[in-house]
N, C-alpha and C positions, 0 to 999 in steps of 0.2 A: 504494500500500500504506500501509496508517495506520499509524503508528508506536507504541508502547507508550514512555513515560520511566519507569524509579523513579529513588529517591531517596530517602536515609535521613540523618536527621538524632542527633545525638548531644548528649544534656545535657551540660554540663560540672561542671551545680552544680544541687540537690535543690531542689525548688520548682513554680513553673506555668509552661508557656508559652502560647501562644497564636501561630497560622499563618493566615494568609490567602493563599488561592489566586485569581486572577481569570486566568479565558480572554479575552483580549483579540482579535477578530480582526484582519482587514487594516485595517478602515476607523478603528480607533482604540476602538469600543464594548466594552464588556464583556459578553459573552452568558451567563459563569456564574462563578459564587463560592461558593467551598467556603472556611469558618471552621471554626476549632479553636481554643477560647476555653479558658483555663485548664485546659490539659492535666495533670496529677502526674507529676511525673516524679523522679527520686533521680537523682545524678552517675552519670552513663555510660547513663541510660536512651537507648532508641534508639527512633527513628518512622520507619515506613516508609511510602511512598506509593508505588501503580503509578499511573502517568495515563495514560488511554485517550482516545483522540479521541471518543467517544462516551459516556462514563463522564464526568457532571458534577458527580459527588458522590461524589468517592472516600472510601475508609473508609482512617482514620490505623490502624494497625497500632503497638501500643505494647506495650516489650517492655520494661518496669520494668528487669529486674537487666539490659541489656546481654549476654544471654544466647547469643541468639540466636532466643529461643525468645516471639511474642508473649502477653503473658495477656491484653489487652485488644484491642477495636477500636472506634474513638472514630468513629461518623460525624460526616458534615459538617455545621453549622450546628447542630447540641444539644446540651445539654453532658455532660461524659464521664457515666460510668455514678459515683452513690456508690461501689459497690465499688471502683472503680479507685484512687480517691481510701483506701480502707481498705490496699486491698492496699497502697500506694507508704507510708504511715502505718505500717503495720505493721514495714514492712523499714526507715522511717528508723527509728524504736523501736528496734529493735536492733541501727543503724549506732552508736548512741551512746554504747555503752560505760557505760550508767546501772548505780545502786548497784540488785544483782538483784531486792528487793522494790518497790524502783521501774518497774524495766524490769516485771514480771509486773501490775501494776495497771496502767500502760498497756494493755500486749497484752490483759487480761481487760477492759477494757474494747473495747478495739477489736474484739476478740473475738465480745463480745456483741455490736457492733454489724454485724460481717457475718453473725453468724447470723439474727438482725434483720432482715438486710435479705436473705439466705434465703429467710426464713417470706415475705416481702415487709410484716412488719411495721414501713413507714416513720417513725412518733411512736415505738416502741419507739428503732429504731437513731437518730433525731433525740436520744432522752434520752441513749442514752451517748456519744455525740459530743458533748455537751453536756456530760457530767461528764468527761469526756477534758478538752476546754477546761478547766474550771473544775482538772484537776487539775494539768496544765502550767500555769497561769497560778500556781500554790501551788507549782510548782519550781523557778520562774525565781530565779537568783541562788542555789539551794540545790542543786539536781543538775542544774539545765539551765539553759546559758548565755542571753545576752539572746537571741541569734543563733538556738538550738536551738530557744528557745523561743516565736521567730516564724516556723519554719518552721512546726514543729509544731500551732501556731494556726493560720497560713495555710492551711493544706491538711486541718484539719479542719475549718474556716469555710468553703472548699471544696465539701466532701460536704455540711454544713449547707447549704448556697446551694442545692445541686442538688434535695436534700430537701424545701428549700420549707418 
């Protein structure tokens, strides 16, 4: 009887990770690998995997707030979807306890760029993740710490990478 494993992992701290899976069999070889390259994740996000003896490509199961509940599923070997990367953006934005005309030009921009990326218009959502950057790099040291304000680049640089 083949056996099914899960196995769910838990962020501790807001950022990217990245997972590598290899089947090794008896003789020592690897016959399959599943990666998960710069995952988004916020403290308490959760990943879940089922692995099947015949399943060589499981799909990461990612569940932003630790909810229980997944909004994403990341497969193996390409990288997450933009959106994921917006969604996890969005909720650190409002982890942050920013002064509120601040917090609201984030989200309007972030905003724009999931609906953006909606229409599936890629160069539109690339421009406001580009003025997102451009406006966290103009808040560092005035409403967002040095810290906040590398998260917040790292994981819009993120979605820009995936964007291409």
């Amino acid at each position: 009887m083949a056996r099914k494993w899960g196995f769910v992992i838990q962020s501790f701290e807001a950022g990217m990770f990245g997972l590598v899976l290899s089947r090794v069999e008896d003789d020592g070889t690897v016959s399959a690998r599943a990666e998960y390259q710069d995952v988004p994740v916020l403290a308490g996000s959760r990943g879940s995997l089922v692995l099947e003896p015949n399943v060589t490509q499981p799909a990461l199961l990612l569940d932003i707030e630790g909810d229980g509940l997944a909004e994403f599923s990341v497969s193996a070997n390409v990288p997450p979807q933009p959106e994921a990367f917006v969604s996890v953006l969005v909720r650190a934005v409002r982890s942050l306890s920013l002064p509120r005309g601040i917090e609201r030009s984030f989200l309007a921009k972030l905003g724009a760029a999931a609906r953006s990326l909606d229409r599936g218009d890629r160069n539109a959502a690339r421009g406001q993740l580009g003025a997102f950057v451009n406006e966290v790099s103009a808040q560092e040291g005035k409403a967002l710490a040095e810290t906040e304000k590398g998260l917040l680049t790292r994981l819009a640089e993120g979605a820009l990478a995936v964007l291409g």
